[in-house]
C-alpha positions as CSV (number, residue, x, y, z in Angstrom):
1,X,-70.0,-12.2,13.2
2,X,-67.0,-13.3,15.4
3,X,-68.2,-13.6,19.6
4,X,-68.0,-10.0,20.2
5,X,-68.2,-8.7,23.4
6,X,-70.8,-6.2,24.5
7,X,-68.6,-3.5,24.8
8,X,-67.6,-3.8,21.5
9,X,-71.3,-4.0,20.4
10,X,-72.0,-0.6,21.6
11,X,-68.5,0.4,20.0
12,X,-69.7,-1.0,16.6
13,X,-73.0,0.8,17.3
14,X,-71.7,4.6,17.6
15,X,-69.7,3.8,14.5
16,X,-72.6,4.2,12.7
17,X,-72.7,8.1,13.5
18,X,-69.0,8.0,12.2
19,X,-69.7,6.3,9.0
20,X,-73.4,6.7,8.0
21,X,-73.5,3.1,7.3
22,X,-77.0,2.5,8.2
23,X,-77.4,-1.1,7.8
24,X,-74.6,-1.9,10.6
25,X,-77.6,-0.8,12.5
26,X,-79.5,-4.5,11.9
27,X,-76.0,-6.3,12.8
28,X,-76.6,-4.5,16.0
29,X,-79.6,-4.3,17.3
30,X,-82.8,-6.5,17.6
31,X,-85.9,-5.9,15.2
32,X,-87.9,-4.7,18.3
33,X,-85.2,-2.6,19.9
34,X,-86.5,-0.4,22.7
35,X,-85.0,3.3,23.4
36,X,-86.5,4.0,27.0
37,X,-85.6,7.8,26.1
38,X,-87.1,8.1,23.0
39,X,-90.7,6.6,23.0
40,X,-91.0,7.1,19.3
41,X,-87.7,4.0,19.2
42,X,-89.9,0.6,19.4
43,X,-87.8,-0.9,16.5
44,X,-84.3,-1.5,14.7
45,X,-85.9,1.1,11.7
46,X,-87.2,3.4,14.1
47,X,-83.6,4.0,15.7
48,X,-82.3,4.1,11.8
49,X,-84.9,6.6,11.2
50,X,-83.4,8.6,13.9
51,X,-79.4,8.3,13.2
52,X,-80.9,9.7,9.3
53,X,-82.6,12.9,10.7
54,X,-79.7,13.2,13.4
55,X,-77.5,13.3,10.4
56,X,-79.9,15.4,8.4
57,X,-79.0,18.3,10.9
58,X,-75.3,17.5,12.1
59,X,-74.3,16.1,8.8
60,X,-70.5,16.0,10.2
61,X,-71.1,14.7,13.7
62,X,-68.7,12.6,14.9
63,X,-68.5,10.5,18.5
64,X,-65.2,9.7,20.7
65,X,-66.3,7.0,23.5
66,X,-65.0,8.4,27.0
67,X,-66.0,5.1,28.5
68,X,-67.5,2.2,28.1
69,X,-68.2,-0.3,31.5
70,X,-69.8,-3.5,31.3
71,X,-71.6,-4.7,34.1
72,X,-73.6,-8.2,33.6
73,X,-75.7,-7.6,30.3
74,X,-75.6,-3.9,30.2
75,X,-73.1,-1.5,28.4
76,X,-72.6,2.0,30.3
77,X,-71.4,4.7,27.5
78,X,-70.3,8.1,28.1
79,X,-68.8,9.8,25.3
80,X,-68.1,13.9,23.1
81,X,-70.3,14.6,20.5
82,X,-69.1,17.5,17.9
83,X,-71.1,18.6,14.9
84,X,-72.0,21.6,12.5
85,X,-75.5,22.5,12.4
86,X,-76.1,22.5,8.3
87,X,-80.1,21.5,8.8
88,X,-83.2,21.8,10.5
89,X,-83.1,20.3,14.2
90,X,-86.3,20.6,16.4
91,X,-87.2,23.4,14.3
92,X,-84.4,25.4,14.1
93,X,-82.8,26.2,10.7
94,X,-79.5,25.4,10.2
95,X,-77.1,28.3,11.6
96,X,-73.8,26.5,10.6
97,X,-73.2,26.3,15.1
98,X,-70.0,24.2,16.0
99,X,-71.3,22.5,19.1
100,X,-69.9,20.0,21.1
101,X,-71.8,17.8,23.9
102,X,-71.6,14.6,26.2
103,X,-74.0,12.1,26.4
104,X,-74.7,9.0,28.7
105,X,-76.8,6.0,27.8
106,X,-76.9,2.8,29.1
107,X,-77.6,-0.1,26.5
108,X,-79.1,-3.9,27.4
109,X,-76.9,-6.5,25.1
110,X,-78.3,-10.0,24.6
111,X,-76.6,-12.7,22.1
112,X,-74.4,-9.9,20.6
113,X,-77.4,-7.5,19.7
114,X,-79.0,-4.4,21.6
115,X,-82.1,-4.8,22.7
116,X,-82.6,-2.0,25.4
117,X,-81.5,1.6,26.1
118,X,-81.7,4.2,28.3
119,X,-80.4,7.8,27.7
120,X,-79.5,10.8,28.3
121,X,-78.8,13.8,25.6
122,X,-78.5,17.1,26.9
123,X,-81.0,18.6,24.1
124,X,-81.3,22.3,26.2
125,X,-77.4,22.6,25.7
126,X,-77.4,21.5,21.8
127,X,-80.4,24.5,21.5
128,X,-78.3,26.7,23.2
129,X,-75.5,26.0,21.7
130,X,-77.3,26.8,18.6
131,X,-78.9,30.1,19.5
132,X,-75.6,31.7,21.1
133,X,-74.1,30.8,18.1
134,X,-76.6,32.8,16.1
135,X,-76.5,35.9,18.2
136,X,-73.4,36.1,17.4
């Protein structure tokens, strides 16, 4: 791996929502990786195991980065989320919903590697994107 910089760390990181390429994720991100918004993310696999089931439900979702700012060691990323919902997702079956969301995380980079995060996902918007979709 060429000296990236930690922008394009976290650039390389959503690519794996674009691609599926799951083992991009240990290029990435340290074995004991931390998601501060997730407690069940206390590892590299554990954040794998999340990207599957993410794409278990949103098959097709894709990312656009808004923004990216760097400030010493930490990545700010704000960026558009579209998917279909084709599978379960916090108990909901699929519906086959177009929805669309931002999100804003904040990600620690050390020696070219994620170690920390901190995010935000607006889950209450993605459900009711879902459910106005199927009362429709």
């Amino acid at each position: 791996m060429n000296n990236l910089t930690n922008k394009e760390v976290v650039k390389r990181f959503f690519e794996i929502y674009n691609t599926q390429d799951y083992e991009a994720a240990y290029k990435y991100i340290v074995p004991n990786y931390i998601d501060h918004g997730l407690p069940q993310v206390r590892s590299v696999e554990d954040a794998i195991e999340i990207l599957k089931l993410t794409h278990k439900s949103f098959p097709d979702i894709k990312v656009i980065i808004d923004d990216l700012i760097e400030e010493n060691d930490k990545v700010v990323f704000r960026g558009c989320f579209t998917a279909t919902h084709l599978g379960e997702f916090l108990g909901i079956p699929s519906s086959g919903a177009k929805i669309k969301f931002e999100a804003l995380e904040i990600f620690k980079v050390e020696n070219q590697k994620i170690t920390e995060s901190w995010g935000y996902w607006p889950l209450l918007e993605i459900v009711n994107q879902i459910q106005v979709s199927q009362k429709l």
